[in-house]
Every structure is written in structure tokens, then in C-alpha cells.
N, C-alpha and C positions, 0 to 999 in steps of 0.2 A: 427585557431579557432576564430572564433567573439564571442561577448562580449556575447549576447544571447545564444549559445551554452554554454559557459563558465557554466553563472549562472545554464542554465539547469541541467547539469553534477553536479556542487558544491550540488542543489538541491538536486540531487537523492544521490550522496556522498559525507556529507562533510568534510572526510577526503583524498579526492582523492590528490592524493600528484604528478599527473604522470606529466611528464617535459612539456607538453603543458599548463596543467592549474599554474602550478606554474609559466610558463611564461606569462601569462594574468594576475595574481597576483603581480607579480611586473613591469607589464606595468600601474595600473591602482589602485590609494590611493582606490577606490572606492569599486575595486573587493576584494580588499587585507581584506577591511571592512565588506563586504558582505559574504566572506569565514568566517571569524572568526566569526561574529555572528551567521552563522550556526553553526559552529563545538561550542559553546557553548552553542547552544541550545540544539544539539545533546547529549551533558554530560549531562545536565539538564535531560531530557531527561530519558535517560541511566539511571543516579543517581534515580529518581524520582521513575521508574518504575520495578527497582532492586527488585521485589518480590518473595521469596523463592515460588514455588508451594508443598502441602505437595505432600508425597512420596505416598500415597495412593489415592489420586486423582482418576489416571489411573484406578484403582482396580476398586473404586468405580463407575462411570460411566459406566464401564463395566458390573460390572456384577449384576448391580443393576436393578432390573425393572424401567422402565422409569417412572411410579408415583412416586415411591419411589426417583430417582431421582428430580423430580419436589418439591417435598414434605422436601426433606431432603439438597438439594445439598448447598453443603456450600459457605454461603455468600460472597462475599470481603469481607477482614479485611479492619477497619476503615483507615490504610495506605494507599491501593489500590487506594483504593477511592479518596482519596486527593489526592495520586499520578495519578490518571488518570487525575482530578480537573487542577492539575498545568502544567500535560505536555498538556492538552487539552488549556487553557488560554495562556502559553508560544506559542503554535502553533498557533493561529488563529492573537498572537501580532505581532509573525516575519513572518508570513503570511502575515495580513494587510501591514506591515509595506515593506515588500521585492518582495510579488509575482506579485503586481503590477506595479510594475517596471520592472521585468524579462521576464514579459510576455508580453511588451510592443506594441505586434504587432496594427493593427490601430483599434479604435475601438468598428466598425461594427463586428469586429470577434466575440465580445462575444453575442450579437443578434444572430449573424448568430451560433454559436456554442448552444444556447438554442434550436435553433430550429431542431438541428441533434437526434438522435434516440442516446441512449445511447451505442449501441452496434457501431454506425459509431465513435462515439467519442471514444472508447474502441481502436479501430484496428485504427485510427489518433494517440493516444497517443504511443500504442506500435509501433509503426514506428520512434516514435521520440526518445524513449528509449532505442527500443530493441539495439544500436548502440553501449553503453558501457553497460548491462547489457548482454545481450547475451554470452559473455566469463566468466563473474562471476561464481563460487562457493565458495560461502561463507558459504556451508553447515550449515545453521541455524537448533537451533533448535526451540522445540516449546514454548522454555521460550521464546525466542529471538523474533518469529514471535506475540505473546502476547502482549508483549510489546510495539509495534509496534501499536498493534492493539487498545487493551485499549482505548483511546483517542477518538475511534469510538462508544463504549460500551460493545464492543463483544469481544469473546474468542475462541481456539478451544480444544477442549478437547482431539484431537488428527488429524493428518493431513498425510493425503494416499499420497506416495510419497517422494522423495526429495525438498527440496526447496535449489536454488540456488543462488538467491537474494531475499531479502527486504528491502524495504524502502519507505517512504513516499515520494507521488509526488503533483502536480498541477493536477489534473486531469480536461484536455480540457480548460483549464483557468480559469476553476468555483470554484477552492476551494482544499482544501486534500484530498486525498484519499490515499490507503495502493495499492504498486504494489509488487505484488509476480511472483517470474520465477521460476516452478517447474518441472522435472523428474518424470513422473508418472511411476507408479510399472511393466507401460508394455513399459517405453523407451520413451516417448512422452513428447517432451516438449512442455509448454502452460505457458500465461501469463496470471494471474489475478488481477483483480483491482476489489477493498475492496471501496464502494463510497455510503456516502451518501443521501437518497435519494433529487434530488433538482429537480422535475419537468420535465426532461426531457423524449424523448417520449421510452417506454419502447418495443422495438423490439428489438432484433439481429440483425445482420449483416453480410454482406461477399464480399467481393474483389477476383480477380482472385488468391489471393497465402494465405489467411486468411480469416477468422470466428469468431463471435465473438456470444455465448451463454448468456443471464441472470438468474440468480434466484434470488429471495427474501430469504433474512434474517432475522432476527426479526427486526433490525435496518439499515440495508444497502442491496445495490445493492450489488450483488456477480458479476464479468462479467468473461467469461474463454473467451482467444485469444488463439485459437490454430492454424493448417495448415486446410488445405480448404478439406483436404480429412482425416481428424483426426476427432475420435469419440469422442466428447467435452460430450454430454449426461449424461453418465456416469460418469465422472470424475465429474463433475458439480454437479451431483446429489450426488454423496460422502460425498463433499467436502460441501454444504449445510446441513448436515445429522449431521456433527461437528460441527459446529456453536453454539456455546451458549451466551446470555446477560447475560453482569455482573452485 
């Protein structure tokens, strides 16, 4: 493993404890520095955005009419907020502070990566991760996927599906975004990234063995990476359907 994989991997987890990166962690005062202040950030984190959802949530949204929903739906409590406030500030510091050094390629890359369609950068980033994600089940739920999300402004109010991983990545070198690997309800696995909108050019995409779908959120790019002969559409159109601003 080089140093570059290393951080990638600590990025997407950083509690990953498996005997290759613990050996780059003490080959290297630097890496040993760079694990710990994620995995601190990661509490922070954690800690910050530990919010009870109530138990009738669910109910509500359901079986409400969607005025009434609009009209009624209950705000963040004053905590949320601050806790979205501090883990969004914590991320953009160990962001600044770390992603630019990790992603150290030369660089032209990130001109050249402006000028890619978001869905080419979608199916480049799952290539780079599906490597130690792909084996994951971390069976999240949807506190957990929440939580995660917050930071962006958004929520879901319910999520079709298993989710196998989550975690926040570098998406394309531009910045944060949220990657999700989920088991849809017919077997199909697909990889989502949760990103920001930052200018890039908004089409799909597709390679001989992948696909890569958009939709809009209120506040972000949605993108589904599935297999080149998977019905992403649907699933896409769901999974948009949940989405709420907090």
C-alpha cells in the first residue's frame, strides 16, 4: 500500500485498524498524525450529531398530507442546528487542513476534473473506493445515514433499501460529499454520492461495466452508480422522493 491509498482508506474509515494500514501508521510519524486527527474528528462528529429522532416522525410523514406536511413538519431543535453548525466547521477545517495534501496528484488534475460532467466523476470516484467498500455491511440505519448527512442540510425521512456503507469522501478532489453503498429491495447493488452543487457539467454517464444517473435535491446533487445493465431510474426516483431540508 502507498501513502496515497493509505490516506484514501483512513478518509473513507477512520477507524480501519486492518494490518496493512496499521503498518503505514507506524512506518510514518505523519500518517500516525493524520489517522488520529480523523478518528477525532470522527467523535466530534458522532458526539455532535447524537440526535434522538422522535418516535412518531415516521407516522407523521406518512400519513400526512404533504401540505400539512410542509406546513407542520417539525423544525431541528436549536441542538441539531448547532450540531450540524460544528460538525459542518470541524469538516471543511480538517478538510482544508488534510484533503489537500492526500490528494496530492499534479495539479492540472483539478482544471481537468472541473471540466468532467458529474456523472464521469461519480463512476472515477466509485472505482477508487468501490475497493474497500464493496465487502462492507455495516447495516446502517437511518439515524446513522442522518447524521452523516446533516452537514449537507438534508435528511431522509425514510430510505428503500439496505445501506451497506456510509461515509464521507473527497468527491473528485473538489471537496465533501456523503458516499452510500446500498441493496435495493429487488437485490441490486448501487453506489450513491450525496455532493454539493459546485458547477460541474450536469449529465450522466456510462463505461462498459457502469452508469452513473443524476437528480436534484433541494440542496445537492443526488448521483446512483449502478451496473451498465441495472435500472438506476427508479431507484433514483425513490430515493429523491425522501429527501428533506433541515
Amino acid at each position: 500500500m502507498d501513502e496515497l491509498e493509505f490516506r484514501r482508506r483512513i478518509l473513507a474509515d477512520p477507524q480501519d485498524n486492518s494490518p496493512e494500514v496499521l503498518e503505514m501508521r507506524k512506518a510514518s510519524a505523519s500518517n500516525e498524525k493524520f489517522q488520529k486527527e480523523l478518528e477525532q474528528f470522527d467523535e466530534i462528529l458522532d458526539e455532535a450529531l447524537r440526535v434522538d429522532v422522535p418516535e412518531d416522525l415516521a407516522d407523521k410523514i406518512m400519513f400526512k398530507h404533504k401540505s400539512e406536511i410542509e406546513k407542520k413538519q417539525l423544525k431541528p431543535s436549536f441542538n441539531m442546528s448547532i450540531a450540524a453548525s460544528v460538525a459542518f466547521v470541524f469538516g471543511v477545517a480538517i478538510g482544508q487542513f488534510n484533503w489537500s495534501d492526500t490528494f496530492s496528484e499534479p495539479s492540472q488534475d483539478v482544471a481537468q476534473t472541473s471540466k468532467k460532467s458529474l456523472g464521469q466523476m461519480a463512476i472515477s470516484q466509485y472505482y477508487k473506493e468501490v475497493g474497500f467498500s464493496k465487502d462492507k455491511n455495516e447495516k446502517a440505519t437511518l439515524e446513522q445515514i442522518n447524521a452523516k448527512l446533516s452537514p449537507f442540510g438534508e435528511y431522509f425521512d425514510a430510505f428503500p433499501g439496505k445501506i451497506t456503507f456510509v461515509n464521507h469522501c473527497n468527491f473528485g478532489g473538489q471537496g465533501p460529499a456523503l458516499h452510500l453503498d446500498i441493496i435495493t429491495d429487488e437485490g441490486q447493488k448501487m453506489t450513491i454520492f450525496m455532493v454539493p452543487p459546485r458547477g460541474n457539467v450536469l449529465e450522466g454517464f456510462a463505461d462498459d461495466k457502469m452508469k452513473a444517473v443524476i437528480k436534484d435535491s433541494a440542496k445537492n446533487r443526488v448521483i446512483i452508480v449502478g451496473d451498465k445493465g441495472s435500472d438506476i431510474e427508479p431507484v433514483a426516483n425513490e430515493l429523491v422522493k425522501h429527501i428533506r431540508s433541515i
